[in-house]
C-alpha positions in Angstrom: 28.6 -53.0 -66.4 27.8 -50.9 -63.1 27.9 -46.8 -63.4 31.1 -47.0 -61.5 32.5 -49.5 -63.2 31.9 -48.0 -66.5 33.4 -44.3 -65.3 36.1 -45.9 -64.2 36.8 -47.5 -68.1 36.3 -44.3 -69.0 38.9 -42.2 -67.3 41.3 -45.4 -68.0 40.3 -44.2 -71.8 41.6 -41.0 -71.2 44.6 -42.5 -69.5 45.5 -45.2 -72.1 48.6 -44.1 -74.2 48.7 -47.1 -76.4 46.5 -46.3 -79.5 45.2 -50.1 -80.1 44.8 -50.6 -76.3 42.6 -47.4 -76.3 41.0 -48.3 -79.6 39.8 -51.7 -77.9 38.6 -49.6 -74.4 36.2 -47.3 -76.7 35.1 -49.9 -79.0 33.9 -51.4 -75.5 32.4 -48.6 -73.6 31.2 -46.4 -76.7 28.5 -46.5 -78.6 29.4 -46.4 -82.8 27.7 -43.3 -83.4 28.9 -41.7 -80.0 29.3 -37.8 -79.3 31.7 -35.9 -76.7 31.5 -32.7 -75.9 33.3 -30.1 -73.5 34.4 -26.7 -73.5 38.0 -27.9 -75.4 36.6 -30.7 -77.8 34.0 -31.5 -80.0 34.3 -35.2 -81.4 32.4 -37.7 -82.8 32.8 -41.5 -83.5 35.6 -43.9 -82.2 38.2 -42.4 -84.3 37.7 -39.0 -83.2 37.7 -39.9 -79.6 41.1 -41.5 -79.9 42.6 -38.7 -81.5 40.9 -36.8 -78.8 42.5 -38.2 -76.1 45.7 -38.6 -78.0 45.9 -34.7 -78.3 45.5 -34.1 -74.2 48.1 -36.5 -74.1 50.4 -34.6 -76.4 48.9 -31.1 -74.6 49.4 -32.8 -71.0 52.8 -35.4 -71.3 52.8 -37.8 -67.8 49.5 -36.2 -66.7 46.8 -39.0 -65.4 42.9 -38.0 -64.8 41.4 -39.3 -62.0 37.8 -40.0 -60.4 36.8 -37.7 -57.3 33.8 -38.4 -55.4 31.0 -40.7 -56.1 29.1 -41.6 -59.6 25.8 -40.5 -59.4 23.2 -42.7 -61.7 19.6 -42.1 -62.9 17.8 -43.3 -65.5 20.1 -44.0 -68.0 22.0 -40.8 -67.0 25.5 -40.9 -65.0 27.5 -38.0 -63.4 30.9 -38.2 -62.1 33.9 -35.3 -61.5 37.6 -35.9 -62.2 41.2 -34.2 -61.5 43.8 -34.4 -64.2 47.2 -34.0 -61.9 51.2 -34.9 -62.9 52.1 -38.0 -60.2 52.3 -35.8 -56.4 51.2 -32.8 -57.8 48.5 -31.0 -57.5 45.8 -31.2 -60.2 45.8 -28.7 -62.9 42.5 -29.5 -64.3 39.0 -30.5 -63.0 35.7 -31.2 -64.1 32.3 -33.0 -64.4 31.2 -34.9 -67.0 27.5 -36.0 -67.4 26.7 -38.8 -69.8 23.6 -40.4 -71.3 23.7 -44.7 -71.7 22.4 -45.8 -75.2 20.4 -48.7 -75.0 23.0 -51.1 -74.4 24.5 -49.6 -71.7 27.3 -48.2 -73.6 28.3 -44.0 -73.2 26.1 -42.5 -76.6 26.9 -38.7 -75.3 29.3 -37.3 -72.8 29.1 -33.4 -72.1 31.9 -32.0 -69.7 32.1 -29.1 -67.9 35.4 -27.4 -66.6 35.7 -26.6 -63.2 39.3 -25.5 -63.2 41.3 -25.5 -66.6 44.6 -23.6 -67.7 43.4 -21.2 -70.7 44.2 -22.4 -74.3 41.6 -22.4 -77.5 39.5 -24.8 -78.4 40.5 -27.9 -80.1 37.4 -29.1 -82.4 
């Protein structure tokens, strides 16, 4: 899978609201001992990504993240930025996320950075 292909699976993760369509995305894209981190999360393994994504669903109802710009690749390193907007609205949310490929290809670690957030705690 190309870097853009893959970055593209994973904001379609973040999208998916259906838990054993999502389940089947990560099991895909992920590596089993996988690790994402960010200034809201902190979660580990296929089951704590899902209920990671199923909590910025519940913290951001009808919200869809979205790729901006390019995917940069080196190594087995990727970069790409993303928007998290309601449908015609501006986005309320925007980062970049950096991630290292194990050595199948598959995400092992994704850190993310916040560019734009609204406040709220951490969710570990």
């Amino acid at each position: 899978m190309n870097a853009s292909t893959l970055a593209g699976q994973y904001i379609a993760m973040w999208n998916e609201t259906d838990a054993e369509a999502r389940a089947t995305l990560i099991e895909r894209i992920w590596s089993a001992d996988c690790v994402y981190v960010d200034p809201s999360f902190e979660v580990s393994g296929h089951d704590g990504l899902s209920k990671m994504v199923e909590t910025a669903h519940q913290m951001f109802p009808g919200f869809v993240f979205s790729l901006t710009g390019e995917v940069d690749e080196h190594h087995n390193r990727l970069r790409w930025s993303w928007h998290l907007a309601a449908e015609g609205q501006e986005p309320v949310a925007g980062g970049t996320d950096v991630a290292a490929l194990d050595g199948n290809g598959k995400l092992g670690e994704v850190v993310g950075f916040h560019d734009f957030a609204p406040a709220h705690d951490a969710l570990v």
